[in-house]
N, C-alpha and C positions, 0 to 999 in steps of 0.2 A: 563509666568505670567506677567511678564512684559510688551510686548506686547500687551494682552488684558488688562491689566490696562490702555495703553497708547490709542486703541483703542474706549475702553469706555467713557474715560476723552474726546477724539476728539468727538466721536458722542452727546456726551450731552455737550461740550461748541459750536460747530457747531447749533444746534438747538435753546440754547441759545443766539447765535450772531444772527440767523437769523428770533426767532422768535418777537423780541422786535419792528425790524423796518418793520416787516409784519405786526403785528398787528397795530402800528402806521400808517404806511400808510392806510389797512385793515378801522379803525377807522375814516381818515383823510375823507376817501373817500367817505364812507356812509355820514358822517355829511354834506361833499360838495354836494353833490348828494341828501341829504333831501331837503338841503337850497335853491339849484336850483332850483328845482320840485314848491317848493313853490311858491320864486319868478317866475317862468314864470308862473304860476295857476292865481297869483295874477295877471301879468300886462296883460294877455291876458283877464281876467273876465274883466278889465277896458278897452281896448279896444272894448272887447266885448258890452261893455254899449254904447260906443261913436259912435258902428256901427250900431247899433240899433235905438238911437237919428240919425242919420244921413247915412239913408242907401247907397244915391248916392254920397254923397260927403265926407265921413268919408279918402277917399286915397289921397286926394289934402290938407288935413290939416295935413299937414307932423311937424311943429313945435308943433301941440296940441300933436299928436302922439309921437313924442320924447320927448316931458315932461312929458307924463306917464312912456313914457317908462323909461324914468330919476328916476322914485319915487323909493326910496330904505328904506329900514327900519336901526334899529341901524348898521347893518352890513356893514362896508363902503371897504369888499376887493373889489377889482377889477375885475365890471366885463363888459363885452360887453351884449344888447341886442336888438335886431333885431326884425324887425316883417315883414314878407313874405308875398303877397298875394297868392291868389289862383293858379297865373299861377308858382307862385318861386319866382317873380321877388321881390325887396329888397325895400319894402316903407318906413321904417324908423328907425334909428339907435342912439341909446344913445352915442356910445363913439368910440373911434380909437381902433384900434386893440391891441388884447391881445399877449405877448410871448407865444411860444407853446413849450409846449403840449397843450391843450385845454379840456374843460372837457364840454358839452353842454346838457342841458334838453329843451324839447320843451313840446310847449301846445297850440291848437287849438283857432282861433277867429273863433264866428258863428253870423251868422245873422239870425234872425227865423228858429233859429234850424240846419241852413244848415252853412258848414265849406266854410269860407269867405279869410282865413288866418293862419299863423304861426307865434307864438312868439317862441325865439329861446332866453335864457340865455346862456350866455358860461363865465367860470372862469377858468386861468391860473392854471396848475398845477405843475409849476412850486414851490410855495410856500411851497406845501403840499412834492414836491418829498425834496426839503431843509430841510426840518424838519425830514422826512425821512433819509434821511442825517445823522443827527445828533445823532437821535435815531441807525444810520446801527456803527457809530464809539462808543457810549454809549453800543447798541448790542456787539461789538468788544469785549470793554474794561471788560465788565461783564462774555463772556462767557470765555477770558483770565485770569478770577480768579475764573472762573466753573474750565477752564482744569489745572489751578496751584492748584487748592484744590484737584480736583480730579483725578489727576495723579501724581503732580512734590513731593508735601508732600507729599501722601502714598507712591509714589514710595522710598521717601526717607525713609519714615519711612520703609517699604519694604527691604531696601539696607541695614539698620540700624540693622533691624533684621536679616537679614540673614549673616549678618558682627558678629553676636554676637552669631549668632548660632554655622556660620564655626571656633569662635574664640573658642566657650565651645566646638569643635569636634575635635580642633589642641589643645588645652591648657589644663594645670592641673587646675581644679578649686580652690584647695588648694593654691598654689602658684605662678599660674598664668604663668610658665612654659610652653614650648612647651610639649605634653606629649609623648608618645610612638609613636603614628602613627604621628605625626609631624616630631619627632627626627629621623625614620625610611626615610622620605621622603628625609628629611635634607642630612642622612646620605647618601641615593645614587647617588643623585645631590653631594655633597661632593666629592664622590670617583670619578664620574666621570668628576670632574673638576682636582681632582687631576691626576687620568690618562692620562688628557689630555695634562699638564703642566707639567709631569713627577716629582709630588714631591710627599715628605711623610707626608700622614695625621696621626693623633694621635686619637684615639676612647679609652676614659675613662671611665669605668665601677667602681662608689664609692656608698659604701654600709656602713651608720653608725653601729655601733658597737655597740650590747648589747640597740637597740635601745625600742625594745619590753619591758623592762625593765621602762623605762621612761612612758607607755602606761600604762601598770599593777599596778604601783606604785601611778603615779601622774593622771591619766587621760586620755582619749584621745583628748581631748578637751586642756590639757596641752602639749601632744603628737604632735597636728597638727599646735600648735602656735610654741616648737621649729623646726617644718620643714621650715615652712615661713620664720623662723630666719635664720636656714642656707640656704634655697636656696637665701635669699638675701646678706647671706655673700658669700656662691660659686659665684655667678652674679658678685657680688663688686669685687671679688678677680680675676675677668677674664675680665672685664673692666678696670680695671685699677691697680696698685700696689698691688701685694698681702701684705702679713705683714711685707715683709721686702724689703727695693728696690730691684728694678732690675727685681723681680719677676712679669713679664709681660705674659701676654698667647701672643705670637710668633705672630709676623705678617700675617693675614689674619685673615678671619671669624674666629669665635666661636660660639656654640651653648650649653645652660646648659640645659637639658630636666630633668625631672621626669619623670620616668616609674611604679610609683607605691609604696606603702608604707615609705617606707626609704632609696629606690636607685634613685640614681640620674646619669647622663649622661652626657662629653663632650667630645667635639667633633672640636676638632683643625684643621684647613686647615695649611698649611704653617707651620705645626708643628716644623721645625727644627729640630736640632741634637737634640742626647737623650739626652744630659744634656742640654739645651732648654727646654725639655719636662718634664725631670725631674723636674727641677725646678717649672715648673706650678704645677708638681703632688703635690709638698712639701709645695708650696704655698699656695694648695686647704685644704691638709690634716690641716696646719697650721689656717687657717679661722673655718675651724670646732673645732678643739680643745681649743680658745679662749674661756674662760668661759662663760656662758652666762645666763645673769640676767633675770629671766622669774618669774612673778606673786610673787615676791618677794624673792625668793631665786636662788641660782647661779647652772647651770645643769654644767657637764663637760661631753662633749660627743666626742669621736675619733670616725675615720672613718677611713675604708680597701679601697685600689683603686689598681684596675687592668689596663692596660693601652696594648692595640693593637696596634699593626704601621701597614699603608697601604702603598704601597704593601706588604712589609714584611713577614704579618703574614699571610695574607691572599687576595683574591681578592673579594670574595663575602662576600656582607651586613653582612646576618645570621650568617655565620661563625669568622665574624670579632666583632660581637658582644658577641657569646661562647667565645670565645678565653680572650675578656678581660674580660668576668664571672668568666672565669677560675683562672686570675693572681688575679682578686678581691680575689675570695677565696682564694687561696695561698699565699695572705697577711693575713688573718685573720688566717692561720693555723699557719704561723710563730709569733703567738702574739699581732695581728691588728695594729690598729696608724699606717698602715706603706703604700708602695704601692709597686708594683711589675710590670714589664714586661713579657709577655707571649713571651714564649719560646717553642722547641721542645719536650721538655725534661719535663715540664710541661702539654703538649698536649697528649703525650703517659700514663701519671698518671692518668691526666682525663678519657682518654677513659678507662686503665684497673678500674679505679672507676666505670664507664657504663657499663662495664662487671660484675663488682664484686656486683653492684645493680642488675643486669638481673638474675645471676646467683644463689643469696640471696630469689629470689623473686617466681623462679623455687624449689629451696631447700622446702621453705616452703609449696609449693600443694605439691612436691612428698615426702613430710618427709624427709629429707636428715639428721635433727638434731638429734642429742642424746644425753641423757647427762650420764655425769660420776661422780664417788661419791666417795668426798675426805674425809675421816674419820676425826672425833673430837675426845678427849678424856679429861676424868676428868686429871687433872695434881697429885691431893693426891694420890688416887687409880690406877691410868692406865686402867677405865673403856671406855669404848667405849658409850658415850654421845651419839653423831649424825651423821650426814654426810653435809656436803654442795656438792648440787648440782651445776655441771658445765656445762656451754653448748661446745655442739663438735656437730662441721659439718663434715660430712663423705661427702666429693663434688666426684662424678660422676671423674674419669684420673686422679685425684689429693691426694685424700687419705684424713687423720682426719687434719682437719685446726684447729691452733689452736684458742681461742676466741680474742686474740688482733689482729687476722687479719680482723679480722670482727665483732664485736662487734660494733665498731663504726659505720661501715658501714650502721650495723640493726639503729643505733639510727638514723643516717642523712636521712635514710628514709623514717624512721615513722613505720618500720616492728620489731620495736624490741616491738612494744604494742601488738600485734599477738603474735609473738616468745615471747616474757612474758609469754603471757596467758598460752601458749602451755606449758614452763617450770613448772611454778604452778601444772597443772594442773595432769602433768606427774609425778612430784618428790610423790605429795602426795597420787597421785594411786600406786607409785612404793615402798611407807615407808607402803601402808596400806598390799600389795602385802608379802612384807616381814615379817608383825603380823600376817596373816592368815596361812604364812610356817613355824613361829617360833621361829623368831629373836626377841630379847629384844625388848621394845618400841624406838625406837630412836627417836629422833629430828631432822627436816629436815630443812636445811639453805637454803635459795633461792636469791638470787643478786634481786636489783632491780634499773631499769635506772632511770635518769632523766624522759625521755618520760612517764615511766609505773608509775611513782610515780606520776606524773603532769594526769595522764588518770581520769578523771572522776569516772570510772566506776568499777577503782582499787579494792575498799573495797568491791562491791557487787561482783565483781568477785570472793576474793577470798571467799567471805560466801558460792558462790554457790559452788566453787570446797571441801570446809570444808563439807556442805554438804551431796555432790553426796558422795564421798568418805565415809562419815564417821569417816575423821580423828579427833582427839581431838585440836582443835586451838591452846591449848600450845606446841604442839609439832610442830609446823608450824611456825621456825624465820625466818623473812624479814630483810635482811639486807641492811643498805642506806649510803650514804656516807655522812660527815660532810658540803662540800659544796651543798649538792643536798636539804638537810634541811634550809641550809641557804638564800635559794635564792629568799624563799616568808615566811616566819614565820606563819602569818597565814594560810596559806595553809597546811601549813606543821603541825601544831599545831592540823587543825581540823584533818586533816586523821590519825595522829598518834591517837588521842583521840577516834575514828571511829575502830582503827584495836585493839587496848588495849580492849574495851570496846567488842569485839569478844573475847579478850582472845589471841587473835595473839603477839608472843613475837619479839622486832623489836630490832635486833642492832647496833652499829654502826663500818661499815666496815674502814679499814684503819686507825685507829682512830692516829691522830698526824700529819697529812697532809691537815690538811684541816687549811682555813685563819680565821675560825669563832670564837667567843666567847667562853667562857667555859661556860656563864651564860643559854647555851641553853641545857646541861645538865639538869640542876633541871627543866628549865621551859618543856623538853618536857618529854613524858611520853615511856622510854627506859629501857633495860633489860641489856641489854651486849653490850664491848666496846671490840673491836678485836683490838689490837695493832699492826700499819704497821709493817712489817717486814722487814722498813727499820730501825729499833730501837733493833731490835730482830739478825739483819747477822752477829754484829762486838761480840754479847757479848760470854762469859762475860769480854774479853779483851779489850774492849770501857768503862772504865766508868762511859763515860756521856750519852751514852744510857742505861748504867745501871743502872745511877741514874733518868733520864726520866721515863724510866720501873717502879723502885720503888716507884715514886711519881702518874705515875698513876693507879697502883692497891692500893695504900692506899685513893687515890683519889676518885677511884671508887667504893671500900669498904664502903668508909664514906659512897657516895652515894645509898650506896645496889643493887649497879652493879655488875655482874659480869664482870671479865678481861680473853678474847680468844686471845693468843698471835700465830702469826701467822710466817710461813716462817721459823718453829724452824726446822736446821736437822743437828745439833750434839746433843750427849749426852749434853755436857758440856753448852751447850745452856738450856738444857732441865733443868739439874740441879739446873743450877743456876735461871732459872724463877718458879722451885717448890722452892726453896730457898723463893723466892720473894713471893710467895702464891700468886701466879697465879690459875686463877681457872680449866683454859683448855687449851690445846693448839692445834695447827693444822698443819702440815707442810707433808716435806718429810722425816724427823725421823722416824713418826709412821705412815706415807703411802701416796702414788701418787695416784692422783686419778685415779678411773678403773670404768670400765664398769658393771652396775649393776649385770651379774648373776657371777662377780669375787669377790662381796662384802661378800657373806657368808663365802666361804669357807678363805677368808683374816681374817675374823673374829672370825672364827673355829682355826685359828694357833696362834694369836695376841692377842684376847680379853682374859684377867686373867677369866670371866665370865664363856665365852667359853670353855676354858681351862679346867673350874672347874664342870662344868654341862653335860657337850657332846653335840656337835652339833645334832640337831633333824634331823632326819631321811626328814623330808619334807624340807629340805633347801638345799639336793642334786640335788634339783632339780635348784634349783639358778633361781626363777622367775625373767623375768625380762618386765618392764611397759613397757620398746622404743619401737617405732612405729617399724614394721618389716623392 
């Protein structure tokens, strides 16, 4: 591009340098060339008249002849003329000779008709090539601001653009940051200066904490003003003193990039020992967690940071980039604000985590899950209420896992909104499975994540499977945890208002563990409060869990809750929370949970109901919903 810009700019000031003193001379030359023509027409017509008066003696009056030839009009340049007779020879001449070049017109003397002679004008062209001259260096100087216009400016403005292009194609536009493919480039030129001068670089992987939060809450437009804020406090903090002396990034390059949303990247040459490095880690984390004053009120935001060493941890880019992904996350799982070093030991976690997501992800196309059903019961009577549904992986060489080994796993993957649906969908075919063969109506409890409570499509999901089924909505409780309500109120406000209004009874699991208000009791729309069963292990010999216990079923009373006290399995447990009027309870007292078709016949030896009716003849069959 460049090139033919440069090309074009020459061709059109070339044509303008040379077409100004063409045309001027062009111009000069015709006008010399009319003037001539004329004067010799005129001095030969007058010789012509003198030859005519004086046919034999017109060539020996050589002073008459040179005073015609003399007559000039206003025009006084310099010219020479001559008048020739017939054989050539030179009869008479106006002036001395001109410098040459010479420019000459001629024109015929006749005597009765017949050519007697030549007049000959001649004028120096010298005059005309000077002024030509003048116009070739004017030609110059014009077409020199033809090719500054039309080369040196566009080209710059050309340079200017493409300098702003390649900056928006290396840079964060938000913070003006190197971005991913910058920091990637950065990072292999890095290593292999480090390689080459045998030292160890430092690759920081820092990820703010609970950042999404700040987006949902305040904006994102408040969101993307405190990223600029911290990438200018990370920059500040790696140029020069972090918050407290001493806290310098280590002699050589640094580089702070953005990769996207809320992680940021650096990237230490000459990193130093690890307490060197440490210290810049504590420095970085330090510059984030200063408070910071935004659109009038103050955000408090910590950050998690992983940190790789080269050669160390690794020799290749990609891999040197996982590895401090990895330590990032294994700071935010030890309780964030903090930073960590990748290790071996950490590396082997990851990958079985890569396994335990592959293998999470396979369960779900071949059905691997199933659930199992832990019995409820009234606490006055010893009726058999309901059941809460649990989930169990049956994995292919490894046998029934239980859900804390993987629970989490479904949530960090986003599979536990599927595996939701699945549960739903199964517990209330498998409560309606058990009305068609005979069993009391029961109530079926179902867990629900973060993920599946936050899912859109929550409340229609569960109208469809109420539905297909057939089951009656109040017999279908969702159970949600104290923090999982608290973590958008609105949200959490509408959906509960959305599943109430189905008739869906919702309650709250774990209840005494959680960091929220009591005032969200009255404001949301709830049925039953399950008391942890860490308030429930010590009594009735604790107590101050047994006066907790007693303040929250009169608590819950007031509110026309019921109280599910959970984790109960001694009698003397049991006692003492029917003592309390407790409405239900749930534990290993009155049964572990089992596998759908060991529900009836548990129910057939336990249930007073059962006891008192006879198990129905269609319940030997022990239907059960799980996938085969």
């Amino acid at each position: 591009m460049e090139r033919l810009l440069t090309l074009i700019a020459a061709l059109v000031a070339g044509c303008v340098a040379l077409l100004l003193p063409g045309v001027s001379f062009y111009a000069g030359h015709q006008s010399q060339h009319s003037i001539l023509r004329t004067e010799a027409e005129d001095n030969a017509r007058a010789i012509t008249r003198l030859v005519n008066d004086n046919p034999e003696l017109w060539r020996v009056v050589v002073p008459r002849l040179e005073m015609l030839l003399g007559a000039r009009a206003s025009d006084r340049t310099p010219e020479i003329r001559t008048l020739f007779d017939e054989q050539g020879q030179q009869v008479a001449r106006s002036a001395d000779a001109l410098a040459a070049p010479l420019m000459t017109q001629t024109y015929a003397v006749f005597d009765a008709g017949r050519p007697v002679g030549q007049v000959w004008v001649q004028r120096s062209l010298r005059p005309l090539l000077l002024q030509t001259g003048w116009f070739a260096l004017l030609g110059a100087l014009l077409g020199s601001a033809v090719f500054l216009a039309l080369r040196v400016l566009p080209l710059r403005a050309l340079r200017q653009s493409n300098a702003r292009l390649t900056r928006e194609a290396t840079h964060d536009a938000l913070t003006d940051l190197p971005n991913r493919a910058l920091f990637n480039d950065r990072l292999e030129q890095a290593m292999l200066r480090a390689q080459r001068h045998k030292r160890t670089m430092a690759l920081m992987f820092l990820d703010l904490d609970n950042f999404k939060d700040i987006n949902d809450s305040l904006g994102h437009a408040t969101g993307d003003l405190a990223l600029r804020l911290v990438a200018q406090r990370l920059q500040a903090c790696l140029d020069s003193a972090g918050p407290t002396p001493g806290r310098r990034a280590h002699d050589g390059s640094h580089t702070l990039a953005r990769l996207g949303g809320d992680e940021f990247t650096v990237l230490l040459e000459s990193a130093g020992t690890v307490e060197q490095i440490s210290a810049v880690a504590e420095g970085l984390l330090d510059s984030v967690r200063q408070p910071l004053p935004l659109d009038g009120r103050t955000l408090h935001i910590s950050s998690s940071l992983g940190i790789a060493l080269f050669p160390r941890d690794d020799v290749d880019a990609g891999s040197l980039m996982r590895h401090a992904d990895m330590a990032m996350y294994r700071a935010k799982e030890l309780g964030r604000n903090s930073w960590q070093f990748f290790n071996d030991e950490l590396n082997r976690g990851i990958q079985d985590r890569i396994a335990l997501d592959q293998a999470l992800r396979r369960a779900l196309d071949q059905q691997e899950f199933l659930l199992h059903y832990q019995p409820k019961s009234d606490l006055a009577s010893g009726r058999i209420t309901g059941v809460e549904a649990l989930l169990r992986w049956q994995r292919p060489g490894v046998g029934l896992v239980a859900p804390d080994k993987f629970i989490g796993a479904l949530e960090e993957n986003r599979l536990i909104v599927p595996v939701g649906a699945w549960v739903i969908e199964t517990a209330c075919a498998q409560l309606r499975a058990w009305d068609r063969a005979g069993m009391p109506p029961l109530s079926m409890a179902v867990n629900l994540s973060v993920r599946q409570f936050r899912d859109p499509e929550l409340v229609d999901r569960v109208q469809r499977v109420l539905q297909a089924t057939g089951l009656a909505p109040q017999r279908l409780e969702l159970e949600l945890t104290e923090s999982l309500l608290m973590d958008d109120n609105r949200h959490s406000q509408a959906v509960l208002n959305r599943l109430s209004a189905l008739g869906v009874r919702v309650a709250i699991d774990d209840f005494g563990t959680g960091y929220s208000s009591l005032a969200y009791l009255k404001r949301f729309k709830l049925d039953t409060l399950k008391l942890d069963r860490s308030f429930v292990r010590d009594l009735p010999a604790d107590t101050e869990n047994g006066a907790i216990a007693g303040a929250v079923v009169a608590m819950a009373h007031a509110l026309k809750l019921q109280v599910v006290c959970e984790g109960v399995e001694t009698q003397g447990q049991h006692d003492f929370l029917q003592r309390l009027g407790c409405d239900g309870l749930q534990g290993f007292w009155l049964a572990r949970p089992m596998p759908a078709p060991e529900l009836p016949e548990w129910w057939r030896r336990h249930s007073p109901q059962a006891q008192a009716e006879g198990l129905p003849p269609e319940l030997q069959a022990a239907p059960d919903c799980s996938p085969a």
